[in-house]
C-alpha positions as CSV (number, residue, x, y, z in Angstrom):
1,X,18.5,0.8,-2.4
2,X,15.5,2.5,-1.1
3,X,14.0,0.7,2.1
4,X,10.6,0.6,0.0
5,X,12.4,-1.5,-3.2
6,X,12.1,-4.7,-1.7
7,X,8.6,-4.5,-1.2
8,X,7.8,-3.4,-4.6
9,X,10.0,-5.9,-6.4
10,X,7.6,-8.6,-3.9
11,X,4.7,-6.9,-4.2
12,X,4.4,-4.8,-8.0
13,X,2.7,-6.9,-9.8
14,X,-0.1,-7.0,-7.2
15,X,-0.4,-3.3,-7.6
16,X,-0.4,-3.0,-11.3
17,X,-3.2,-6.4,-11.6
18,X,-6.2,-4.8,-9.4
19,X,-5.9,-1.5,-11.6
20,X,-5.4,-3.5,-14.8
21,X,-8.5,-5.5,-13.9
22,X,-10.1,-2.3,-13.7
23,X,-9.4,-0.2,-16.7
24,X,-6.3,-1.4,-19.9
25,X,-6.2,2.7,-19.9
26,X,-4.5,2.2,-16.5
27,X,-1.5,1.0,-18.2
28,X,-1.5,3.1,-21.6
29,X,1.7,3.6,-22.4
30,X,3.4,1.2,-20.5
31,X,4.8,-2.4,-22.5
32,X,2.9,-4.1,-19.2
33,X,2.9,-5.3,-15.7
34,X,6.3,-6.2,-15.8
35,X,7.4,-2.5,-17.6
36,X,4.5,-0.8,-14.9
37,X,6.3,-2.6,-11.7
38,X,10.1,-1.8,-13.2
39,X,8.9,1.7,-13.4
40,X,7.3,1.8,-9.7
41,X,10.8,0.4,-8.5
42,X,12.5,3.3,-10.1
43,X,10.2,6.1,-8.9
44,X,11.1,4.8,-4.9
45,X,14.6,4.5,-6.4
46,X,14.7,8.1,-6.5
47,X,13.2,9.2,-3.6
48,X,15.6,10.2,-0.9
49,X,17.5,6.5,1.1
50,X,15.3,7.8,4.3
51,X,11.8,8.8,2.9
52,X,9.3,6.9,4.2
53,X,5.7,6.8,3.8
54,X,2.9,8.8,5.6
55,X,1.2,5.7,6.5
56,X,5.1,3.7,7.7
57,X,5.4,6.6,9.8
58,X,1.9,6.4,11.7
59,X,2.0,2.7,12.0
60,X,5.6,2.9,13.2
61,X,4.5,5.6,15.7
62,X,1.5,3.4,17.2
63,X,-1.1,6.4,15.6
64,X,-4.2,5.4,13.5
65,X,-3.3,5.6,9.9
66,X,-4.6,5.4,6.4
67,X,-4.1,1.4,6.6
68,X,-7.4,0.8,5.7
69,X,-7.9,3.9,2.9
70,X,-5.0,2.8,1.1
71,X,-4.4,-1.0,1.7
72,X,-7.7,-2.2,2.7
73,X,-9.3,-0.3,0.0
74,X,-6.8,-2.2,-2.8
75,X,-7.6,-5.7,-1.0
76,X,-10.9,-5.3,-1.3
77,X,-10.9,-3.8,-4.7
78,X,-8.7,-7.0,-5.7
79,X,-10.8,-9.4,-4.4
80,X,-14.1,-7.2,-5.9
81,X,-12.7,-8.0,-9.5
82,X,-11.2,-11.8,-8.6
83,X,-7.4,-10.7,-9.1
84,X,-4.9,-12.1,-6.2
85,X,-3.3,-9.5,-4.6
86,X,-1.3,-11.5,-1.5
87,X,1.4,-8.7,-1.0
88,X,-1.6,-6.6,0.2
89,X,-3.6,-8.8,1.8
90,X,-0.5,-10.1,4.1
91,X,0.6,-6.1,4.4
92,X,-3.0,-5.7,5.7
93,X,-3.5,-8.7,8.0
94,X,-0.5,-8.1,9.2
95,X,-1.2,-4.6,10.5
96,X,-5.3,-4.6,11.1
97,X,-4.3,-5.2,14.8
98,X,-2.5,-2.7,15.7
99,X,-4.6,-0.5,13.1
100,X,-7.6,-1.0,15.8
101,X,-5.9,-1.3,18.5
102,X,-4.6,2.6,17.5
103,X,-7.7,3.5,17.0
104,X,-8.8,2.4,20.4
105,X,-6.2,4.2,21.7
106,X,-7.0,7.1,19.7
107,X,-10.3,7.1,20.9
108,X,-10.2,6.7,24.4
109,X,-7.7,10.3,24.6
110,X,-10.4,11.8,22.3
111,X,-7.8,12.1,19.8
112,X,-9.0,12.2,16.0
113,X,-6.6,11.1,13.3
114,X,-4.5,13.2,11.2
115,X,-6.4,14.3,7.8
C-alpha cells in the first residue's frame, strides 16, 4: 500500500465534490465520485512504496511549502461553492501553523521559497 492510500480512501470524495461542483465535464468519463476516488487510489497505487509529495517533503523538512496553493486553495474553493470538504480543511488546519511559522523562518534568513 502506498503511504498516500489511506488518505485518499478518507479523503477522495472530498476531492472529486469541489471539482464536481464546479464543472460535470470534470468527471466525463468517469461512472462518478465513487469510480473518480477508486481511480485516484490506483494512480498512488502505482507510484513507487516511497514517493512522496513535493509539498509532504517541505512540511516534513520544516520549509514553506505550497500548503496554501494547493490545500488552502481547495478549502476555500469548497466552501466558495457550499460543498464540505473536511479531509482538507483538517489537512489544512492542521498544518497552517507550522506553514507560518516556516515562513517566519524563511523570512527572517532571507530565504525565498522554492518555485
Amino acid at each position: 500500500m502506498h503511504v498516500a492510500s489511506p488518505l485518499l480512501n478518507a479523503g477522495g470524495h472530498h476531492t472529486a465534490l469541489p471539482a464536481a461542483a464546479h464543472c460535470s465535464p470534470y468527471l466525463d468519463g468517469v461512472g462518478g465520485l465513487d469510480e473518480y476516488a477508486a481511480a485516484q487510489a490506483s494512480r498512488a497505487e502505482s507510484l513507487p512504496k516511497a514517493s512522496t509529495a513535493s509539498l509532504a517533503r517541505d512540511v516534513l523538512a520544516g520549509r514553506p511549502s505550497e500548503l496554501e496553493a494547493q490545500v488552502g486553495a481547495m478549502v476555500r474553493y469548497a466552501e466558495g461553492k457550499g460543498v464540505a470538504a473536511p479531509a482538507f480543511a483538517a489537512l489544512y488546519a492542521a498544518l497552517l501553523p507550522q506553514e507560518r511559522a516556516a515562513a517566519r523562518t524563511a523570512a527572517a534568513v532571507g530565504a525565498r521559497a522554492p518555485r
